[in-house]
N, C-alpha and C positions, 0 to 999 in steps of 0.2 A: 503185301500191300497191293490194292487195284491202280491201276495206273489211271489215272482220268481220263485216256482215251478208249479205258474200257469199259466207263462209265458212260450210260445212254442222255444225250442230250434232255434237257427236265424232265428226267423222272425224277421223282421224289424217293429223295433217300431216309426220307424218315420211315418208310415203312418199306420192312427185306425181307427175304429168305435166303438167306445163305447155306443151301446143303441140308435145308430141312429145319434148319432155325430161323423162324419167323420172330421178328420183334417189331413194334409198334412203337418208334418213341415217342409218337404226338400223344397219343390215348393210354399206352399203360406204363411209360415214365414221367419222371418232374428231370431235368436239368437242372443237378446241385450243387454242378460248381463247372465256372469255365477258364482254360488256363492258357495262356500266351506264352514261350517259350524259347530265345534262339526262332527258331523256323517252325516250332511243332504249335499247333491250335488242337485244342483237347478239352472237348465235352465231353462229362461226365454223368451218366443221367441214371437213377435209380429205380425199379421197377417198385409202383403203386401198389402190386400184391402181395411181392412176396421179398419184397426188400433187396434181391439181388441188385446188383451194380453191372452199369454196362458201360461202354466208353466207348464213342465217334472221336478219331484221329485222324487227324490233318497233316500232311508231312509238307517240306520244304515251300511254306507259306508265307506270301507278300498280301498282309491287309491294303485291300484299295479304300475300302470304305467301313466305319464303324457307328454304329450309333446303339450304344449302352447305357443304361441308366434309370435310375428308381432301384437296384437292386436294393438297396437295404429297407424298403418296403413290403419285401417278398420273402417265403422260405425258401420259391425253387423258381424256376422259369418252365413255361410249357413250349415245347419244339410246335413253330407251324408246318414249319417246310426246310428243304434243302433240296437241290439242285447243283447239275452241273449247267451252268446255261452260255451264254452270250453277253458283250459288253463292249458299249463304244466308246474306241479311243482317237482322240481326235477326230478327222471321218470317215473311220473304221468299224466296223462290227469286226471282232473278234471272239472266235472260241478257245483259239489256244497263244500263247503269249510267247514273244519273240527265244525265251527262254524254254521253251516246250512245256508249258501247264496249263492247266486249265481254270478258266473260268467258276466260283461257284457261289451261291448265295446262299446265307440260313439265315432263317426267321425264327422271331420266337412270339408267340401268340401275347406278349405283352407290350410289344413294339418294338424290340431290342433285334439289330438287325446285322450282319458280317456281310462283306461283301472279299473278296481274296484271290491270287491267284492260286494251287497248288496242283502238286505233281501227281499228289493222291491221297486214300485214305486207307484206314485202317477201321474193323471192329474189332472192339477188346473186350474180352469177359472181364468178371469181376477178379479173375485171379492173374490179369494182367496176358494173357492167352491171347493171342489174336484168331479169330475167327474166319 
């Protein structure tokens, strides 16, 4: 797992290199399914060319804000963005939460939006592999 504070303030996590594996989920995946869990948040997104599966995990996750809908419209959703960023509570800016997580948002280029606190994340191959 990456810790979130080993995570750089907005960058965008939709496009990585991890170790030489670069992936692009805004341009060469669809997000085909997303799942809520106990504490785990898990997208799920499938590669455009060659059909593999890859999967963005969320661990030990409190949704602040959700706004989902239209899916049964659509076959998949396209990732905007993601980010660890900042959030005001009360009249607070906060990056990390009294619980020690952090801050994160993800967009998805159809309006459907997460906002959450979490401890970190995960990439996952298609064979369930963490990356």
């Amino acid at each position: 797992m990456i810790k979130y504070e080993d995570i750089e303030l907005f960058k965008n996590l939709a496009i990585f290199d991890l170790e030489g594996e670069y992936a692009d989920l805004h341009n060469d995946y669809d997000c085909q399914r997303v799942l809520l869990e106990d504490d785990m948040l898990l997208f799920i997104f499938r590669n455009t060319t060659n059909g593999c599966f890859f999967s963005l995990k969320f661990v030990n996750v409190e949704i602040t804000k959700l706004k989902f809908f239209n899916t049964a419209n659509v076959d998949y959703l396209t990732l905007d963005n993601t980010y660890r960023g900042k959030t005001v509570v009360g009249e607070n800016t906060l990056e990390v939460s009294a619980n020690d997580k952090g801050y994160f948002y993800l967009e998805f280029y159809e309006g459907q939006t997460f906002e959450f606190w979490a401890s970190g994340l995960e990439w996952l191959n298609k064979d369930g592999s963490v990356t």
